[in-house]
C-alpha positions in Angstrom: 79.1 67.2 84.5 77.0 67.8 80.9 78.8 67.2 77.9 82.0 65.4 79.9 83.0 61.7 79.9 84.7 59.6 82.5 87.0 56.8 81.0 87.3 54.1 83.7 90.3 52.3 82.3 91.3 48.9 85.1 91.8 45.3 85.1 88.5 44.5 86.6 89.2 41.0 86.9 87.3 40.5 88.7 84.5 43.1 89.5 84.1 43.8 92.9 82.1 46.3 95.4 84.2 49.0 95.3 84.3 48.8 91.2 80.4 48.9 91.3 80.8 51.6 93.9 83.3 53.6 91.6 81.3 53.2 88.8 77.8 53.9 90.3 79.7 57.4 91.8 81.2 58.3 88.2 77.6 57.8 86.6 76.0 60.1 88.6 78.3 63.1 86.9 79.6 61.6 83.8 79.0 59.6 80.8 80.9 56.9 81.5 83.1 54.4 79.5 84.5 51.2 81.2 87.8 49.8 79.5 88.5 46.5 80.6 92.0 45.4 79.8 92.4 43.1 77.1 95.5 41.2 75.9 96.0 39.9 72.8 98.6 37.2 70.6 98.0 36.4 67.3 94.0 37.3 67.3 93.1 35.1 71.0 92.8 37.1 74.1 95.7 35.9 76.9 95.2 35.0 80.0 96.5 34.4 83.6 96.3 33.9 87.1 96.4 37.3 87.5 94.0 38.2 84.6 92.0 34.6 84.9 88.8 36.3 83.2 88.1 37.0 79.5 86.9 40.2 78.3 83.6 38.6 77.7 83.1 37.0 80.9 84.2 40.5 82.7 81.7 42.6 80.3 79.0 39.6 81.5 79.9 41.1 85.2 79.7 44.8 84.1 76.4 44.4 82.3 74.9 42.1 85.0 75.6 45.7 87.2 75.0 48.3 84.3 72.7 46.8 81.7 70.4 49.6 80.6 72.4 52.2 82.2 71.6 55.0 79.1 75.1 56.7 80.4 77.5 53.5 81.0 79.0 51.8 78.1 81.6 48.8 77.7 84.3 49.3 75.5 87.0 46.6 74.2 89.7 49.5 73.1 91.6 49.2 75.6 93.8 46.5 74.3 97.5 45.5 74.1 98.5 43.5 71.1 101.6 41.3 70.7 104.3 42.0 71.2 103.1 43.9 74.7 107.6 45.3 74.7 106.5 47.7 71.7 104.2 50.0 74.2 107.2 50.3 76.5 108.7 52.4 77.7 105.1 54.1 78.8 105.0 58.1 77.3 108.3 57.3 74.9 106.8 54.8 73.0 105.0 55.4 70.0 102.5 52.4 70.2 101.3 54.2 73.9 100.2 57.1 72.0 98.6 54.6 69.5 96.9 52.8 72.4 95.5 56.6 73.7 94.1 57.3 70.6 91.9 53.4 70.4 91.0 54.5 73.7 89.6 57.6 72.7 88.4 56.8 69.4 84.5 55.8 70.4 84.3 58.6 72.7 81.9 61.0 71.8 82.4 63.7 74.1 85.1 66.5 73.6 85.6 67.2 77.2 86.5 63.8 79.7 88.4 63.0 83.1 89.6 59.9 84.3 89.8 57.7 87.0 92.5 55.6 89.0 92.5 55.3 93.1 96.7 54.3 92.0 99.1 57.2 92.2 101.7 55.9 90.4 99.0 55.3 87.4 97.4 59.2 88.4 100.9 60.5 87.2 100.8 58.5 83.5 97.0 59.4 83.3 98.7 62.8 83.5 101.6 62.6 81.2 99.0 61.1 78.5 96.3 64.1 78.8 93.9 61.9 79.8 93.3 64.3 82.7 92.8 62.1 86.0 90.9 63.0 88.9 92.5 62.6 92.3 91.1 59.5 94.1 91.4 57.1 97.0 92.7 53.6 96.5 89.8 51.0 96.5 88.7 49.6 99.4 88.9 46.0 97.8 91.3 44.8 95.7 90.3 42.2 92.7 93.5 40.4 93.9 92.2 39.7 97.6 89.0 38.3 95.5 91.1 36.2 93.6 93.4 34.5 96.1 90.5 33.8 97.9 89.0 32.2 94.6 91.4 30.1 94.2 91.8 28.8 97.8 88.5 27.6 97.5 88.7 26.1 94.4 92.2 24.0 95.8 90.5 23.1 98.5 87.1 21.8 96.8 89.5 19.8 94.5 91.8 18.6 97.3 88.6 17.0 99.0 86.9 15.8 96.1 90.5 13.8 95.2 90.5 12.7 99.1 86.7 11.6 98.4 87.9 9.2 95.4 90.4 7.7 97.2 88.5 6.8 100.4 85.1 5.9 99.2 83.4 3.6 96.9 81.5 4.8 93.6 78.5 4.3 95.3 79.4 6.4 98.4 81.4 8.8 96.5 78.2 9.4 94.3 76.1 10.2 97.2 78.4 12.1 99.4 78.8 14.7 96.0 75.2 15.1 96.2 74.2 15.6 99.6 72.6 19.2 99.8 73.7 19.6 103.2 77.6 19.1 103.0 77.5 21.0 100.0 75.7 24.1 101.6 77.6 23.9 105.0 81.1 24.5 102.5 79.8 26.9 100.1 78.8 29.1 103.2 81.6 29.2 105.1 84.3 29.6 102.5 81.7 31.9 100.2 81.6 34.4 103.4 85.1 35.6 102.3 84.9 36.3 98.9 81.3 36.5 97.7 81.0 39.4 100.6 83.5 41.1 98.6 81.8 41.1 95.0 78.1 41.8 93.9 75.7 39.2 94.0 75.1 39.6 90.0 79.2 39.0 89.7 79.1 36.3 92.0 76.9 34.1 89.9 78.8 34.5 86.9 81.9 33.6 88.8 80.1 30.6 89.7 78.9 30.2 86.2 83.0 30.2 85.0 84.0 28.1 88.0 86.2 26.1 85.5 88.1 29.2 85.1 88.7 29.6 88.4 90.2 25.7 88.8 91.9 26.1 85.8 94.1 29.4 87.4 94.4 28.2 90.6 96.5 25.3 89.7 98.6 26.9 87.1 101.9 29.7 88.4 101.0 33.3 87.5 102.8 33.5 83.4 102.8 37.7 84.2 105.5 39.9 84.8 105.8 43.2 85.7 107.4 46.2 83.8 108.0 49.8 84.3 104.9 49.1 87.0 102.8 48.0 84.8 101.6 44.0 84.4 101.5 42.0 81.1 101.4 38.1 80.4 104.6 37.0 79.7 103.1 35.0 76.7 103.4 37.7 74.3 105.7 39.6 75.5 108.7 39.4 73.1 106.9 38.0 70.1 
């Protein structure tokens, strides 16, 4: 629709098919403005198993997809600052209404929908005049994605530990490096998940592999509040 914007507001953590499909859809109307979630203590971006990717490395996956796209742009307003108790609860709390209006504050046009496939979230859309647009649930889920991520990456670092304690340097060195192991793992395991992202988003996954060992062996620090997620790091103080 002329003159109307579409304010995609999600985790996106990571980007998968059915984001780019959402996305792709939402252009073809609407001026659309992407707001990944951000969380933030004292100035540094938090993260978890559940949100394992920064900002930066998610807009690197949006712009991998979108770069040049004259009616697409990445925003960093939507963003939850320390401590993440103040914005609850959701519609009675002040700081919410302050979170609307960073939301809103680049957006040009005076007219805009939004978008969630979640009907739970639909409702607060609602509730905070952000007008939502009814919508199906996405067909993949970034938490499928990410589960799948990080039984890869436990299962890479189980055999490369299993390689160290049954080999010698010299056999270790060249079992690491032979192309065939390495492609006949990658392929079977990369079936699952890499099926379920975008190429583009799968090599910059694959770029930020150390993010994905890092997550896999820590618990999930997120809790979950009046259905909505935050770290728990941050969340009193």
């Amino acid at each position: 629709m002329e003159n109307t914007a579409a304010l995609y507001l999600a985790h996106l953590n990571p980007i998968t098919n059915s984001h780019e499909k959402i996305i792709s859809q939402l252009a073809k109307e609407y001026h659309v403005y992407i707001f990944p979630v951000i969380f933030l203590r004292e100035d540094r971006e938090v993260n978890t198993r559940t949100f394992p990717f920064s900002y930066e490395i998610r807009k690197k996956m949006l712009l991998s997809l979108f770069n040049g796209h004259n009616n697409i742009e990445i925003l960093p307003n939507y963003k939850f600052v320390s401590p993440y108790i103040k914005y609850l609860p959701p519609i009675v709390s002040p700081y919410s209404w302050m979170l609307r209006t960073g939301i809103l504050r680049d957006v040009l046009e005076e007219r805009y929908i939004s978008y969630t496939g979640d009907r739970a979230e639909r409702i607060a859309l609602r509730l905070y005049n952000l007008h939502p647009i009814r919508a199906k649930r996405l067909e993949i889920s970034s938490s499928n994605v990410k589960e799948l991520l990080y039984q890869e990456a436990i299962e890479k670092l189980r055999k490369d530990e299993l390689d160290n304690n049954t080999h010698n340097n010299m056999n270790h060195s060249a079992q690491n490096n032979h192309p065939e192991h390495t492609e006949q793992y990658n392929g079977r395991v990369r079936e699952s998940w890499e099926a379920m992202v975008p190429k583009s988003v799968a090599n910059v996954i694959m770029d930020n592999w150390s993010t994905v060992e890092k997550f896999a062996q820590s618990t999930d620090k997120t809790i979950k509040i009046f259905g909505m997620k935050f770290p728990t790091e941050g969340i009193l103080n």
